[in-house]
SEGU-89409 format. One record per residue (C-alpha): residue in one letter; x, y, z; residue number from 0. Coordinates in steps of 0.2 Angstrom, whole numbers, plus 5000, padded with zeros to 4 digits. Example, Ala and Ser with C-alpha at 12.3 -4.5 7.8 and 13.67 -1.06 7.14 Angstrom:
2
SITE r    X    Y    Z   k
SITE a 5062 4978 5039   0
SITE s 5068 4995 5036   1
This chain:
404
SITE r    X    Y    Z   k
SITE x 4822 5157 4920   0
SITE x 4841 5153 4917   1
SITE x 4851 5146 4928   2
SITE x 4866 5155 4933   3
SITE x 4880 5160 4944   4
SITE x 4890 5175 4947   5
SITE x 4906 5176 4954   6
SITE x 4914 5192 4959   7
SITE x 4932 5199 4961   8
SITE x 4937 5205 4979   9
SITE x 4945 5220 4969  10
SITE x 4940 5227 4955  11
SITE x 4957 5226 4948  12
SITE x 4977 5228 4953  13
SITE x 4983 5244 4957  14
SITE x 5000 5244 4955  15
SITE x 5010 5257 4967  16
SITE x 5013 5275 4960  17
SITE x 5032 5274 4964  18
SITE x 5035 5260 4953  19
SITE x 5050 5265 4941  20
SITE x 5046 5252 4930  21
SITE x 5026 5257 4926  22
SITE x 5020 5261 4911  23
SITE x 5002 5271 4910  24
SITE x 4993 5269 4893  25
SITE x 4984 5288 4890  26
SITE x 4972 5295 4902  27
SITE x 4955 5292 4892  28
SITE x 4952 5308 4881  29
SITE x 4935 5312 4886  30
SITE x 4925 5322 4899  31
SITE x 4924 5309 4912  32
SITE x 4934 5299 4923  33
SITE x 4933 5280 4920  34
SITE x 4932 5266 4934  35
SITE x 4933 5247 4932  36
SITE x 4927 5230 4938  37
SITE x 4938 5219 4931  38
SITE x 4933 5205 4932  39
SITE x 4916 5197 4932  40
SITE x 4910 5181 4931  41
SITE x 4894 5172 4924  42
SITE x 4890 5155 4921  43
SITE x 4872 5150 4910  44
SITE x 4870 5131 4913  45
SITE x 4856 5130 4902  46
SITE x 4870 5132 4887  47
SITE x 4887 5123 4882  48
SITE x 4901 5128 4877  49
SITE x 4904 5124 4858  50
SITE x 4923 5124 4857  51
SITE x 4927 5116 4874  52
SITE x 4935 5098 4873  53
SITE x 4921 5092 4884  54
SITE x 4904 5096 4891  55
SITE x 4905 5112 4900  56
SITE x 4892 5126 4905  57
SITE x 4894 5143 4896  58
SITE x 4906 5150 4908  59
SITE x 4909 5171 4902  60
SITE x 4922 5183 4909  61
SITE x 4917 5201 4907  62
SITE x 4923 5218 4914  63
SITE x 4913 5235 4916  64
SITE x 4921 5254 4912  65
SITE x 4908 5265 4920  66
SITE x 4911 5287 4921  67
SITE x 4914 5294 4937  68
SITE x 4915 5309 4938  69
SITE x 4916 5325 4926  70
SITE x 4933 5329 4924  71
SITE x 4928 5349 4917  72
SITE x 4920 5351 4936  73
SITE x 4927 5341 4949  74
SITE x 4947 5337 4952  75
SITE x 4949 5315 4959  76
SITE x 4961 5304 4961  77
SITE x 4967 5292 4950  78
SITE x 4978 5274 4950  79
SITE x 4987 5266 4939  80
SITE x 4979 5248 4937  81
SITE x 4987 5235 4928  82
SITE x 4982 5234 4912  83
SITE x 4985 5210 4912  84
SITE x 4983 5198 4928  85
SITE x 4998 5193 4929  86
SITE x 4996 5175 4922  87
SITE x 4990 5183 4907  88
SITE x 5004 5198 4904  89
SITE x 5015 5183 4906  90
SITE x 5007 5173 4892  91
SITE x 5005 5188 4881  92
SITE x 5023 5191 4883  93
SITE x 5027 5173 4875  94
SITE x 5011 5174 4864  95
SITE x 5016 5192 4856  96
SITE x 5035 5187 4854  97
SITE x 5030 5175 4844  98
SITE x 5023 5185 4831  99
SITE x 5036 5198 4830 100
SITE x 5034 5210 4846 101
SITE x 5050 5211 4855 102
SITE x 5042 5206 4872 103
SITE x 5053 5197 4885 104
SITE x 5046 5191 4902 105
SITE x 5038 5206 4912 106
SITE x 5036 5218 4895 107
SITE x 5015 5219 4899 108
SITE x 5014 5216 4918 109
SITE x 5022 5232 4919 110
SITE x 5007 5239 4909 111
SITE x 4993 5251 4916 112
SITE x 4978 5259 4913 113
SITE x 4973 5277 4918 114
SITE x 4958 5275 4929 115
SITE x 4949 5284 4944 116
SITE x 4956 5278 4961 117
SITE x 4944 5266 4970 118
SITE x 4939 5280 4982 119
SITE x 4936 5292 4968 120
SITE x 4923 5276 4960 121
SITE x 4916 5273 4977 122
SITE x 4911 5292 4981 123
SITE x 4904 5295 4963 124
SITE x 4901 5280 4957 125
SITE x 4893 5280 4938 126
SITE x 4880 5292 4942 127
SITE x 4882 5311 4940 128
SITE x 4863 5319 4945 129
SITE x 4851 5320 4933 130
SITE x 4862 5310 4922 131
SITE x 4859 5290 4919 132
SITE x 4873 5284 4907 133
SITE x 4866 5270 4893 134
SITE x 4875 5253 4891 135
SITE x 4884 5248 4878 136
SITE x 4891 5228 4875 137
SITE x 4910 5224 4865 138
SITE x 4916 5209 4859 139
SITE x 4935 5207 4853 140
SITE x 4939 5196 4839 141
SITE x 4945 5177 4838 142
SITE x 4961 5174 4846 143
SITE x 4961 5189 4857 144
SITE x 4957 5192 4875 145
SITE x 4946 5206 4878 146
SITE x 4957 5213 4890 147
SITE x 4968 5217 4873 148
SITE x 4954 5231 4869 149
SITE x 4953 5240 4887 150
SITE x 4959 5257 4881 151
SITE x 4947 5259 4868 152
SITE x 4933 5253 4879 153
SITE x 4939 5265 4894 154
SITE x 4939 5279 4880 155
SITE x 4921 5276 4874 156
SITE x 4916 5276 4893 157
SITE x 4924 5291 4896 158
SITE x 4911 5298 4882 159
SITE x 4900 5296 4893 160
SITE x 4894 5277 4893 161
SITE x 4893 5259 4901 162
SITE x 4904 5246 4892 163
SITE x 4902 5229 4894 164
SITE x 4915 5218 4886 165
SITE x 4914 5199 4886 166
SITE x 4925 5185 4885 167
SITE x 4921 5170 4875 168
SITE x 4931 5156 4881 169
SITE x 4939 5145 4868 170
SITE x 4936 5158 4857 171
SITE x 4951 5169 4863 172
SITE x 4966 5167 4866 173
SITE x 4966 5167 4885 174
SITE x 4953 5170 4899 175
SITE x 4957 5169 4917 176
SITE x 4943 5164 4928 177
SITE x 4943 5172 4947 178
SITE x 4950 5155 4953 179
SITE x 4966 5159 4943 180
SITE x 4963 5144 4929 181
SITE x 4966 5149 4913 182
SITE x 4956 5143 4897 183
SITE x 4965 5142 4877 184
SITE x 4961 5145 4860 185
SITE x 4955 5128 4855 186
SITE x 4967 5130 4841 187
SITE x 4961 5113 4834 188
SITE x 4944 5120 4826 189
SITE x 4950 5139 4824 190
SITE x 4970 5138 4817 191
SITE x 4965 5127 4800 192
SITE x 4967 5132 4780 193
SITE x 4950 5124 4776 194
SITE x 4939 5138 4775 195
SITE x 4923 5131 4772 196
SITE x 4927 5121 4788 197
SITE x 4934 5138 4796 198
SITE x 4916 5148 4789 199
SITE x 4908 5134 4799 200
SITE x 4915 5135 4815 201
SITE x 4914 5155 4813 202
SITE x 4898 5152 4809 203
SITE x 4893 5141 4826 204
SITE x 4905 5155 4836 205
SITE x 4893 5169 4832 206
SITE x 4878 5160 4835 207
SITE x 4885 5155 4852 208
SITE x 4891 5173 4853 209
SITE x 4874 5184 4851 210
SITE x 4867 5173 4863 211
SITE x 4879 5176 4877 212
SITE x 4877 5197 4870 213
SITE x 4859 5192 4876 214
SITE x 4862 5182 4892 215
SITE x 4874 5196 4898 216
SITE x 4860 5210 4895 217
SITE x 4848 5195 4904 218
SITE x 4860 5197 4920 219
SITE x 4862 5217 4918 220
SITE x 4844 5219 4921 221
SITE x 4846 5213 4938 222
SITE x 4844 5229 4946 223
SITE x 4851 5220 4964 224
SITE x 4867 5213 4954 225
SITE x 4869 5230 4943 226
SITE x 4872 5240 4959 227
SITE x 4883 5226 4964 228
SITE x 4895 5229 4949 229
SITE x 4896 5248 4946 230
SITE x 4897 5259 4963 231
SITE x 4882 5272 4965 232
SITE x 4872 5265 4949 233
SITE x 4856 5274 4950 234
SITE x 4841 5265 4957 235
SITE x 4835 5258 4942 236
SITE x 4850 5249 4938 237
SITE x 4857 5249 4919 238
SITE x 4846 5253 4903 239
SITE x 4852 5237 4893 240
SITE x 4843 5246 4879 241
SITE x 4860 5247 4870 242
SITE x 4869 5243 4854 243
SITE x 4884 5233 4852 244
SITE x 4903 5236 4842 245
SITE x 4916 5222 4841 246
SITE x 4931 5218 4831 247
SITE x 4932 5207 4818 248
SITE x 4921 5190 4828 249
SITE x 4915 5201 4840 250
SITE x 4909 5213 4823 251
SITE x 4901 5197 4815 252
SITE x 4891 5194 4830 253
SITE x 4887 5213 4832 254
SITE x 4877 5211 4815 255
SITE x 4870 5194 4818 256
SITE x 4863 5198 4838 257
SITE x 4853 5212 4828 258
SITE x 4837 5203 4823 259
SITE x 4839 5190 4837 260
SITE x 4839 5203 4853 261
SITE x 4827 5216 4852 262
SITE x 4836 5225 4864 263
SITE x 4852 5229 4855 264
SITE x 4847 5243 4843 265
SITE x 4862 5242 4831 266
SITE x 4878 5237 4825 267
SITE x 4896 5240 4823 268
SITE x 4908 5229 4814 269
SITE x 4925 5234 4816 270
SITE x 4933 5224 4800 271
SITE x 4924 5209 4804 272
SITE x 4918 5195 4789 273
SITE x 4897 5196 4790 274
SITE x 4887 5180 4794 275
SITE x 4870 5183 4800 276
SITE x 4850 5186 4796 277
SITE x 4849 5180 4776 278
SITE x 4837 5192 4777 279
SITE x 4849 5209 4783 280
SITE x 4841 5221 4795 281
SITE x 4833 5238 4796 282
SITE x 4843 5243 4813 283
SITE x 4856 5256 4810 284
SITE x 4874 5247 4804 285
SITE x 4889 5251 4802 286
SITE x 4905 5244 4793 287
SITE x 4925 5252 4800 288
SITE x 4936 5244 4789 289
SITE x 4957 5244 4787 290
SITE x 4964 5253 4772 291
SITE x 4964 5238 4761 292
SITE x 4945 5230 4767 293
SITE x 4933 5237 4755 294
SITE x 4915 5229 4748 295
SITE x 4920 5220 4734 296
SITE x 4914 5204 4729 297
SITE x 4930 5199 4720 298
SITE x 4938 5200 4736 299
SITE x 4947 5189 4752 300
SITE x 4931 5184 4762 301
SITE x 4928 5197 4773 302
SITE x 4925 5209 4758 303
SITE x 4914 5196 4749 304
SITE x 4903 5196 4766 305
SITE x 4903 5215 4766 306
SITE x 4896 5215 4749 307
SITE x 4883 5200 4751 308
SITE x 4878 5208 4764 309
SITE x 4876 5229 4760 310
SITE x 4860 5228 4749 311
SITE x 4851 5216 4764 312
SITE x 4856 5232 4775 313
SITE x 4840 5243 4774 314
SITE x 4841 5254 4787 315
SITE x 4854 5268 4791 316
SITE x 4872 5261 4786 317
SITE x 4888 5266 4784 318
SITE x 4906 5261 4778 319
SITE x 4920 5269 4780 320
SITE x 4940 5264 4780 321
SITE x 4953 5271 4789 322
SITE x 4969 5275 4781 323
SITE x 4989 5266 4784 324
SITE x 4977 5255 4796 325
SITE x 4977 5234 4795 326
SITE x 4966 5222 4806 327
SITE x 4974 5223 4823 328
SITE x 4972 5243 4822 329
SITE x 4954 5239 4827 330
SITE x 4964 5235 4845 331
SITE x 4973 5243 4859 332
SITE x 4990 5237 4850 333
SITE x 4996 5251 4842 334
SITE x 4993 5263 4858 335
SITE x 5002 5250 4869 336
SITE x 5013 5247 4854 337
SITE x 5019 5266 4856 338
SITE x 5018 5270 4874 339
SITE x 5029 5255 4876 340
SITE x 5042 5259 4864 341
SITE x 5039 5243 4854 342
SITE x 5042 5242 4835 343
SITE x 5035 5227 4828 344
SITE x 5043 5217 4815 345
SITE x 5038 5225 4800 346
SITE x 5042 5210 4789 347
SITE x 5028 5202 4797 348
SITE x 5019 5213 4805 349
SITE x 5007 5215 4789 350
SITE x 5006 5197 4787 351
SITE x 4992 5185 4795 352
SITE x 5006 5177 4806 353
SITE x 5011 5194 4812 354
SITE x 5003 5209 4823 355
SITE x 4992 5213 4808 356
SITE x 4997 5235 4814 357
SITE x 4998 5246 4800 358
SITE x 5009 5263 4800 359
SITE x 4997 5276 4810 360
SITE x 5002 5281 4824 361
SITE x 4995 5273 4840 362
SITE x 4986 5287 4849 363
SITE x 4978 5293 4833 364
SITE x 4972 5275 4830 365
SITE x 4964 5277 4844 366
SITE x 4956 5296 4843 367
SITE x 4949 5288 4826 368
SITE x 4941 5272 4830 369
SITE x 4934 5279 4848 370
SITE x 4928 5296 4840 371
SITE x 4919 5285 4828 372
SITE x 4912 5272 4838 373
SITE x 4907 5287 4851 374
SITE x 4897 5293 4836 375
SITE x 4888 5279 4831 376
SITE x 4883 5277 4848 377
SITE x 4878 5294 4851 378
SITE x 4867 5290 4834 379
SITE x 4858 5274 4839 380
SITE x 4855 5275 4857 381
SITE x 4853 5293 4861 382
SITE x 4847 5297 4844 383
SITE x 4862 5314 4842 384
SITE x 4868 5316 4823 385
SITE x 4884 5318 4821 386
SITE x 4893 5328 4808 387
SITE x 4907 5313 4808 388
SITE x 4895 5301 4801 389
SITE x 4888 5311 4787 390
SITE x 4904 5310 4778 391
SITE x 4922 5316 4776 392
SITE x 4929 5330 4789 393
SITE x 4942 5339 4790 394
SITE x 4948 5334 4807 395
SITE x 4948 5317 4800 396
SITE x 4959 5316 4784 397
SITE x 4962 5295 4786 398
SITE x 4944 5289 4785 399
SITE x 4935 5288 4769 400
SITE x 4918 5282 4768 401
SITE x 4913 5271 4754 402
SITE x 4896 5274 4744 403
C-alpha cells in the first residue's frame, strides 16, 4: 500500500464579501446544476519523487474538486462569490501575466471570483441529488500553468453534471501553494530551453510522472472515509473513479499516455497537447481539440507531427476537431477572465510564444465550445450517451471543424 498524507483546508475556499465594489464574478456556470468547491487538497505519495525538484522530495500534489449541488431547474440556493487565486498567487500572476502583455497591476486577480453555491447551499445538498450518483472526472492543465488558471472550465463541466478533479503537478506549473502557505516554481532550468530533443525529454519524464499521479489521485478517491471527507453529502459508496481524463496541452499528453497504464480511466481528451505515450496507441475512445492553426500534419511544428505519428495507432473511436480564431491558451480560463475583466492583451505578442498565446473569439464562447465539447466526450465515454456534437459539424457550432 502507498504511503500517504492528506492535508485539508479549513475552508474550502475564500468568500470574498458581496458588497465589495471592487469584485469581479467570472459567469455563473452554464449548466443545470450549482457547482461547490474544495479548494484545496493535499496529497503526498512517499513511495515516488519529484522529477523536476532541486532535491529529493516526495510527490507532494495540490488538487481541487467542483462537485454539483443542487439542480438549478427545481430548487432556488444561495450562492458566493469565492476568490478565483489565494492571494499569494493573484499576486504572482499579476507580475507573471504583465510580463507577457496582460495590463495587470498589483490587485488586478485578487479581485477575481468564481460563481459557486454558498457553503450552506454545499452542506445541505451536497453532491448527491436522489437517485443520482454523478461519475468522476480527472484534469490536468498544461506546463507553466497552475490549474487554478482553468477553474471555470472545470466548474462548467461540473455543472453538466460531473465530479472534477484537477491536479497540480508541482515543478511543472507555474505556481502551487501548498496549505502551509509555501509556494513552489516552474523549474525553469529543465522546461524554459531551445533544445528540443532535450525539452521532448523532460516532456517525456513529465508525463510519465504525470499518469501516475492521475493514478495515485484515483488510488486516494477510492477511499470511501476520505471521499465523504472532501465532497459534502457524497453518497455512501463514495466516488466511481471509473472515469476518463481531459487536459490542456501536458495535462493532454498525459491524458493519452495514462490510457494503457490505468485501467480505470476509460479515455482521453487532449486539448492541443503534443502526443507521447504507448508506441503501440490505444483502443480507448480519443480525442484530439486543436487551435485554428494545429492540425495533423507530419510537415508540421511538433505537436502536429505527434498528432499525425500518432492517429493511425488510435484504433478505437477518435476524433479531431479545431476550433476557429482560437490559439493555445484558448484551451484555458484566459479569455473568459480576459473579458470579464475588461483586459485586451497585447496583440503584438499575444499570438506569439512569449505572449498569452488568446486568439480573437470571444471569451465566453471559448468557453461554451470547449466545455460543450468536453461535456460530450464525457457524456460518450463514461455514460455511454451519443451526442450529435461529435458526429460532426452543427449548426450551433459554426467554429469547429473536424478533421477526417
Amino acid at each position: 500500500m502507498l504511503l500517504f498524507t492528506l492535508l485539508l483546508a479549513i475552508n474550502s475556499a475564500v468568500t470574498i464579501a458581496s458588497s465589495s465594489p471592487s469584485q469581479v464574478v467570472l459567469p455563473k456556470p452554464a449548466g443545470r446544476y450549482l457547482v461547490g468547491q474544495t479548494a484545496s487538497v493535499e496529497l503526498i505519495d512517499y513511495s515516488r519523487v519529484q522529477p523536476f525538484a532541486p532535491g529529493p522530495e516526495p510527490m507532494r500534489l495540490e488538487i481541487s474538486l467542483f462537485y454539483p449541488v443542487i439542480d438549478q431547474r427545481h430548487h432556488k440556493a444561495d450562492f458566493d462569490a469565492v476568490a478565483y487565486f489565494p492571494a499569494a498567487v493573484a499576486r504572482f500572476e499579476d507580475a507573471a501575466l504583465s510580463d507577457i502583455g496582460v495590463h495587470a497591476p498589483n490587485g488586478t486577480f485578487s479581485k477575481l471570483a468564481l460563481h459557486l453555491a454558498s457553503d450552506r447551499t454545499c452542506q445541505r445538498s451536497g453532491s448527491h441529488q436522489p437517485g443520482v450518483d454523478f461519475p468522476l472526472a480527472i484534469f490536468m492543465p498544461g506546463e507553466g500553468t497552475t490549474r487554478l488558471w482553468y477553474s471555470q472550465i472545470a466548474a462548467t463541466v461540473a455543472s453538466n453534471g460531473y465530479i472534477v478533479s484537477t491536479i497540480d503537478p508541482p515543478y511543472n506549473v507555474d505556481v502551487v501553494e501548498y496549505l502551509d502557505g509555501s509556494l513552489v516554481l516552474l523549474n525553469k532550468t529543465v522546461w524554459d530551453t531551445e533544445d528540443y530533443e532535450a525539452l521532448a525529454r523532460t516532456a517525456y519524464v513529465g508525463i510519465q510522472s504525470q499518469a501516475q499521479d492521475v493514478s495515485f489521485v484515483l488510488d486516494q478517491l477510492s477511499n470511501v472515509t476520505l471521499a465523504r471527507t472532501l465532497v459534502p453529502n457524497l453518497p455512501a459508496a463514495g466516488f466511481n473513479t471509473t472515469t476518463a481524463m481531459f487536459g490542456h496541452s501536458l495535462g493532454g499528453s498525459t491524458a493519452y499516455s495514462i490510457l494503457e497504464q490505468d485501467a480505470r480511466v476509460l479515455g482521453g481528451l487532449d486539448m492541443d497537447g503534443g502526443l507521447f505515450g504507448p508506441g503501440n496507441g490505444t483502443d480507448k475512445p480519443f480525442m484530439i481539440m486543436g487551435c485554428s492553426n494545429h492540425t495533423r500534419d507530419p510537415d508540421g511544428d511538433f505537436t502536429q507531427i505527434t498528432w499525425a505519428a500518432t492517429w493511425p495507432n488510435l484504433t478505437g473511436w477518435r476524433r479531431e476537431i479545431t476550433i476557429a480564431d482560437t490559439l493555445h491558451y484558448d484551451f484555458s480560463d484566459y479569455p473568459v477572465v480576459f473579458e470579464t475583466l475588461g483586459i485586451t492583451p497585447n496583440l503584438t505578442i499575444a499570438s506569439s510564444s512569449q505572449g498569452t498565446q488568446t486568439g480573437t473569439l470571444e471569451g465566453h464562447r471559448v468557453l461554451e465550445i470547449v466545455t460543450s465539447y468536453v461535456t460530450a466526450f464525457l457524456d460518450l465515454v463514461i455514460e455511454g450517451k451519443n451526442s450529435p456534437l461529435l458526429d460532426g459539424p452543427v449548426a450551433g457550432f459554426p467554429e469547429v471543424a473536424f478533421q477526417y
